[in-house]
N, C-alpha and C positions, 0 to 999 in steps of 0.2 A: 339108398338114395343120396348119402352123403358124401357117399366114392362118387358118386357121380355129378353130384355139385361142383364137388373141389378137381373133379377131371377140366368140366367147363370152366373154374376157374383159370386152374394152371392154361390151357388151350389158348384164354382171353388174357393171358401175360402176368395175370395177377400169383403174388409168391407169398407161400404160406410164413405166417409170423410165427413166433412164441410170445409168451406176455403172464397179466395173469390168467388168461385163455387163449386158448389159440385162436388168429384171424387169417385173413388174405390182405395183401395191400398190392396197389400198381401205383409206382412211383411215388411212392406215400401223399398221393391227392386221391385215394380210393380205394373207400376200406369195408370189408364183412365179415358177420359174424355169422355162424351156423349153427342151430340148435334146433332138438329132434323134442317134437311135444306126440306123448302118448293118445290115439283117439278117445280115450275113454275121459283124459284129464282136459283134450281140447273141446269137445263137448261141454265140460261145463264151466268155460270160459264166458262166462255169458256177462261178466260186466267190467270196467276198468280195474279194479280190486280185486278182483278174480284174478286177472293177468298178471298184475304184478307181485300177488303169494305164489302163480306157479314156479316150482325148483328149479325149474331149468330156465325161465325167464327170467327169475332172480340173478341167477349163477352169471348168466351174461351181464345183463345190468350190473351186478358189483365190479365183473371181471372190466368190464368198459370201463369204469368209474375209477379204477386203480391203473389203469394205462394211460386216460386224462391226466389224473394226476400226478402220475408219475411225470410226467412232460416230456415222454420221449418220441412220443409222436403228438406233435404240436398241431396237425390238420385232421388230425382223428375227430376230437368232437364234432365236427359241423358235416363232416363229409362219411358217414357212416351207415351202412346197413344192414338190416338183422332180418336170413333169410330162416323161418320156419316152416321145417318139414315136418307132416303128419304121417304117416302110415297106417291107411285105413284100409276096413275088413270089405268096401267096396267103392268103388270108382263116382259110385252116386254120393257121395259124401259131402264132393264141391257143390252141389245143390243144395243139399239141406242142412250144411253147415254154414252159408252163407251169412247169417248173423256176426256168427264169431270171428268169420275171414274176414270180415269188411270192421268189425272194433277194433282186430288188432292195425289192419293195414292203414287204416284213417286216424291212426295216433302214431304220430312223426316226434314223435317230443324223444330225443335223443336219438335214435334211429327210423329212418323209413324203412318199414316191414313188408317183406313180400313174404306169403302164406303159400307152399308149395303140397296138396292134397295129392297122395298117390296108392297105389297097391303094388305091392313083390310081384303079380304079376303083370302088372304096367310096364315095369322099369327093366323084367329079364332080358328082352328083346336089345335092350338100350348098352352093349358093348364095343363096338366098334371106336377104334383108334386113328387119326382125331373123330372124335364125336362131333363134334359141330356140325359137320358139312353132313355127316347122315340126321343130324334132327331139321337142316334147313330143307333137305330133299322131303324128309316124312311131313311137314308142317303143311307142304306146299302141293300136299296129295288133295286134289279138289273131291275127288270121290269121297274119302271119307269124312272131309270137311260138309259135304253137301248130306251125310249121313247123319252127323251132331248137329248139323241145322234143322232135321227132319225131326231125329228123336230126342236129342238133348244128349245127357251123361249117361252112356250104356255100356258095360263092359266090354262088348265086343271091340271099340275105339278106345280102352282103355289109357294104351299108351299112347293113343295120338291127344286123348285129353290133356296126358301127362306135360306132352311135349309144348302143345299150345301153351298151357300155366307160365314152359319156362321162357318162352319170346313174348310172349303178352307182359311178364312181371318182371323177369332179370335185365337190366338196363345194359348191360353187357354182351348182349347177345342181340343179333340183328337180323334180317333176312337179305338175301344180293337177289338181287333182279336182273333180269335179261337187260342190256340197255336197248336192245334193236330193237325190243318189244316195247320198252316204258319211255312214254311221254312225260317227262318231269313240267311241274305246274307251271316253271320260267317259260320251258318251249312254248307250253301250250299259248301264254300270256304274249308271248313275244309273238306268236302268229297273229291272234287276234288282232294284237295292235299295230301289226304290221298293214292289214286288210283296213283298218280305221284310218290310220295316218294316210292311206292312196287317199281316201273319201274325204278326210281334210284338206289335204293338199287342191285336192281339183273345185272344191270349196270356195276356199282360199283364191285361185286362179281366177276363178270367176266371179267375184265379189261385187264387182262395178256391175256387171252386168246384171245381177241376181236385185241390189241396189237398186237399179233403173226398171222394173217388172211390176205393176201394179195386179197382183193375183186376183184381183174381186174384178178386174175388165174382160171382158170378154173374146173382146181386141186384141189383149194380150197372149190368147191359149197357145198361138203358132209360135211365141218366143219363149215361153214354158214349156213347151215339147221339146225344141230346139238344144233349152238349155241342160235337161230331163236327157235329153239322147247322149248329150257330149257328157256330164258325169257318168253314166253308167261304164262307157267307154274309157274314161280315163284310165 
């Protein structure tokens, strides 16, 4: 899974560093770290103190901590993040590991974490060069989306869970849409208001006249229809 992390990085422009660990950086304003936590040790991650005696969480955190320091990448501390991959013995993992995925991902304090849950054979399928453009195809498969809507984490979608994890959580990866198909919110907004501003405008036009209408007379119903026919029309 970590060939295949740093394939999407390189893909998404980002160039592998040396340090005292290795990272990725793009234009040194965007920087990660990668590290592989065993299922059995991310199971019992179960409290802040947990996380930061594991080996390999450690290892990053010193390795970050001596690159700060050292000051050779001046935008590293604030702009950083540490992707952890598990490799588990089943694709239901992302369920009922939930606990642990949401402590590590909701403590930002040096790094924003994204927690990547997968199986050997999730990720076999997952070779094709560039990769990108075949996980935007696979993601965008409604069928098996409407099938994890049905049953949840099931092996059989294994790797299409995989593949959601990484556009749901890597900030660098995105999906393209048809544009002849997609209404962006502006369009949408600029029609509406366009339908509103005729119904002001004609409003507007007739002001004096709307002004001179006494609605509780009776007398008046034939200049209320009048006026009633000419908006609809405008």
């Amino acid at each position: 899974m970590e060939i295949i992390i740093k394939k999407l990085l390189n893909e998404s422009s980002y160039i592998e560093k040396t340090g005292a660990i290795p990272f990725y950086s793009k234009e040194d304003k965007s920087f990660f770290f990668i590290i592989n936590i065993a299922e059995t040790d991310f199971i019992t991650l179960n409290s802040k103190e947990l996380i930061k005696e594991n080996s390999q969480y450690k290892a990053a955190m010193d390795g970050f901590k001596t690159i700060v320091n050292s000051g050779d990448q001046i935008t590293i501390e604030k702009n950083s993040s540490l992707i952890v991959l598990v490799n588990c013995s089943n694709i239901d993992a992302i369920g009922d590991l939930q606990q642990q995925i949401l402590l590590i991902e909701e403590d930002q304090y040096f790094f924003k974490k994204y927690v990547i849950l997968y199986t050997e054979a999730s990720i076999s399928g997952l070779t094709a060069t560039p990769l990108i453009p075949e996980l935007r195809t696979k993601v965008k498969d409604n069928t098996t989306f409407n099938v994890f809507a049905r049953k949840g984490y099931q092996s059989d979608i294994a790797e299409y869970l995989v593949i959601m994890q990484l556009f749901i959580k890597l900030p660098f990866l995105n999906l393209v849409y048809n544009k002849e198909r997609f209404t962006s919110l502006s369009q949408k907004l600029t029609s509406i208001l366009s339908a509103e501003a005729s119904l002001y405008a004609s409003l507007v036009s007739h002001s004096e006249e709307l002004a001179q209408v006494d609605f509780s007379k009776p007398e008046d119903e034939a200049k209320i229809n009048e006026l009633l026919s000419i908006l609809s029309h405008d």
